[in-house]
Phi, psi and omega in degrees: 000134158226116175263118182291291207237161191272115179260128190257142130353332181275314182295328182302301194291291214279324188317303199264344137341334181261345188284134175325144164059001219266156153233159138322091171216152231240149180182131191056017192055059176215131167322141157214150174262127188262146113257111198082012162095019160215153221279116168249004197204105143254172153291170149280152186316302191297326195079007189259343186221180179214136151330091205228135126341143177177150222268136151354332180255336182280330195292325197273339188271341170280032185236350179275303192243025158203077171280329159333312201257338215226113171190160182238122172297103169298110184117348188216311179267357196275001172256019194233178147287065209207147145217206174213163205220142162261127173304327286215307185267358172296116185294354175161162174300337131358289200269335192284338185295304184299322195286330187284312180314321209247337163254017162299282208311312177311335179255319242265148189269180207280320176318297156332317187281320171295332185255352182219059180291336184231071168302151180234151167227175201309139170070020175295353167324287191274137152180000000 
């Protein structure tokens, strides 16, 4: 793994918090981050991964070539546009910021989206 910086839960909440329209809301007893009321982000139960949209055809090939950082709960995510992200394996708040930003914009309604093509979230800087 090379992980630049140790990513918390804390890090997961502000990142996507800061992304346009987004809210905050607890389902299945897990953080999910919303736009337009649909879901681009959870925690994980543990808080060690978060949840992303991502598209089915794009998904098996990052988890073929970072599975350390990239994977789906069999059973659950392989019928949805869904992965899972280990915090752990992430290089910096940097990559966590890209990762939320590219799946904001997939739920994000397009008018939103158009008006924020790049959202940054804190620290995007570093990674």
């Amino acid at each position: 793994m090379t992980a630049g910086a140790t990513i918390t839960a804390a890090d997961v909440r502000s990142a996507a918090l800061s992304l346009p329209d987004t809210a905050e809301k607890l389902a299945w007893g897990q953080p999910t981050f919303r736009v337009a009321g649909r879901i681009f982000a959870s925690l994980g139960d543990d808080e060690t991964s978060m949840g992303v949209k991502c598209p089915r055809e794009d998904r098996a090939e990052l988890i073929a070539a970072e599975p350390e950082k990239f994977f789906i709960r069999e059973g659950h995510d392989d019928h949805y546009a869904w992965m899972r992200v280990r915090l752990s394996a992430l290089e910096g708040r940097g990559e966590l910021a890209a990762i939320l930003a590219d799946s904001w914009r997939q739920v994000a309604p397009r008018r939103l989206a158009a008006a924020h093509p790049e959202p940054a979230g804190p620290g995007e800087e570093d990674g």
